[in-house]
Every structure is written in structure tokens, then in C-alpha cells.
N, C-alpha and C positions, 0 to 999 in steps of 0.2 A: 669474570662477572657471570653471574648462573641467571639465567631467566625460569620462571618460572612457567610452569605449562596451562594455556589460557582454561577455565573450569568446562568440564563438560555440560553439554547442554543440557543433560537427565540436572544436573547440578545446580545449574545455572537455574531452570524453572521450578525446583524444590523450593530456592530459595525466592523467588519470585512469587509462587505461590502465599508460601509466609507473607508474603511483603503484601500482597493483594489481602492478604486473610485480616492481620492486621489492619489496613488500610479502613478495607469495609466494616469489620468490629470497632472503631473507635469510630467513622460516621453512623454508625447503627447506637452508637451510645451516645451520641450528643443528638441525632436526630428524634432520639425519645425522652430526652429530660431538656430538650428546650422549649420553655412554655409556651402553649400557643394560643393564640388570640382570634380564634375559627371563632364563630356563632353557627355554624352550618353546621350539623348532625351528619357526622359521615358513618357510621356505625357499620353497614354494612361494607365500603369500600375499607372500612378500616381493619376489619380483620383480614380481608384479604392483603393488605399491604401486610401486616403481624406479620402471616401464613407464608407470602414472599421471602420479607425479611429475614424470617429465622430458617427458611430451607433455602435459602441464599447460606445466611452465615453456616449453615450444617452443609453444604456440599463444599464450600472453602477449607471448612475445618478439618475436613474427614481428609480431603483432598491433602492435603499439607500435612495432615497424622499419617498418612499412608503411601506417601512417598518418603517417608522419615523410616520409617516399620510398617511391617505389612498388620493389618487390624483382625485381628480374630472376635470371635461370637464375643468373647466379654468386652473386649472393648467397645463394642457396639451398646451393648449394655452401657458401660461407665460411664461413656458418651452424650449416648442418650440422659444416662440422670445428671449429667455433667449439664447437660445443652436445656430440660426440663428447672432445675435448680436456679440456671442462669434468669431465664425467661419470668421465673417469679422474682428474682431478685430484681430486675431491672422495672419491675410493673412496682414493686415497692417502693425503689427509690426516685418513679414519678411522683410520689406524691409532695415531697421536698422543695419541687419547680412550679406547684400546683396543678399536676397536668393528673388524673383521675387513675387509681392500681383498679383494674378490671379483670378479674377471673376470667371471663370470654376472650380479653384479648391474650390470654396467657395459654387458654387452647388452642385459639390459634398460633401463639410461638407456638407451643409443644406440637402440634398437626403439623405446622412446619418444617419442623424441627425431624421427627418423626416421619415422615414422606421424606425428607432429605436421606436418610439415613437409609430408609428402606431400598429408595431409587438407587444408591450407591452399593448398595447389595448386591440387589440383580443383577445391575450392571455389571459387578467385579466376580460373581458368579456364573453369568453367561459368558463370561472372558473365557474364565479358566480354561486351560484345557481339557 
């Protein structure tokens, strides 16, 4: 009888990571197409939640792509129009739930989104040696 050798821990939080990445992208999609029944104007608190959410969902993503392969200049690119592309799609498909597709709140995903990307940069560039 052969046991198997328990996962390493680099392994073990790769896949953890995913598991969190996912996690958070599937409440970040039902938290924007569930309709909502505010009468309060929250306008300004609201892009700053976008601007959270989508550099939340970008330092997950990036995180969980870069312990898989390590991410060079273009993938930050692709990323980005990957994480840009997403941001309008999901402001389009509020409109289905009745909840309003807002250009502003879509700079703030992409500010977001963009500040995530950028911070994981520096960071992985001040590592280097």
C-alpha cells in the first residue's frame, strides 16, 4: 500500500488562492446583478466600492496567474484588457436585473482594476533581486 506524499504548502496555497479567486468573482457577480431597492444616492460611496471591488478581484487574479507562471510585461497588458473588457461587460449585463450600466462606475472598475495591477508590480519588482 503506497501513501501518497501530503501537497506542499507553495501547492497547497496556489490552489487555495484559486479557491479564494473564485470565491470572491462569483460574490462580486451576483453582488452587481442583484437588483436593488436603495432610494438613497450613494454615488460617491459607490465608486469607491467599484474601485475596491475590481482591485480586490485584480490582486486575486494576478495572484493565482503568478503562482501558476510567473507574469511578464504582456501579460499585464492582456490582463489588464482582460480585467477592462470584464468591467464593461458586467455594467451591461446590470441592465437585465434593472440595476443602471454607468460609464463612471466602469472607471472606477478599470482604476481598480488598474491600481491592482500596478501595486502588484512594484511590489514583484522591488522583490526581485
Amino acid at each position: 500500500m503506497t501513501t501518497s506524499a501530503p501537497p506542499l504548502p507553495a501547492h497547497r496555497f496556489a490552489k487555495s488562492s484559486r479557491l479564494v479567486l473564485i470565491v470572491y468573482w462569483v460574490c462580486l457577480a451576483i453582488g452587481t446583478h442583484t437588483p436593488t431597492t436603495s432610494v438613497v444616492d450613494f454615488s460617491a460611496m459607490d465608486k469607491v466600492l467599484h474601485f475596491g471591488a475590481y482591485f480586490g478581484l485584480t490582486l486575486l487574479l494576478v495572484l493565482a496567474w503568478s503562482l501558476r507562471r510567473p507574469l511578464a510585461m504582456r501579460g499585464y497588458a492582456v490582463m489588464a484588457s482582460l480585467l477592462l473588457a470584464y468591467g464593461a461587460l458586467d455594467e451591461l449585463l446590470q441592465i437585465p436585473v434593472g440595476r443602471q450600466c454607468d460609464a463612471l462606475d466602469w472607471l472606477a472598475d478599470a482604476a481598480g482594476a488598474i491600481t491592482g495591477l500596478a501595486l502588484f508590480w512594484m511590489m514583484r519588482t522591488l522583490r526581485a533581486p
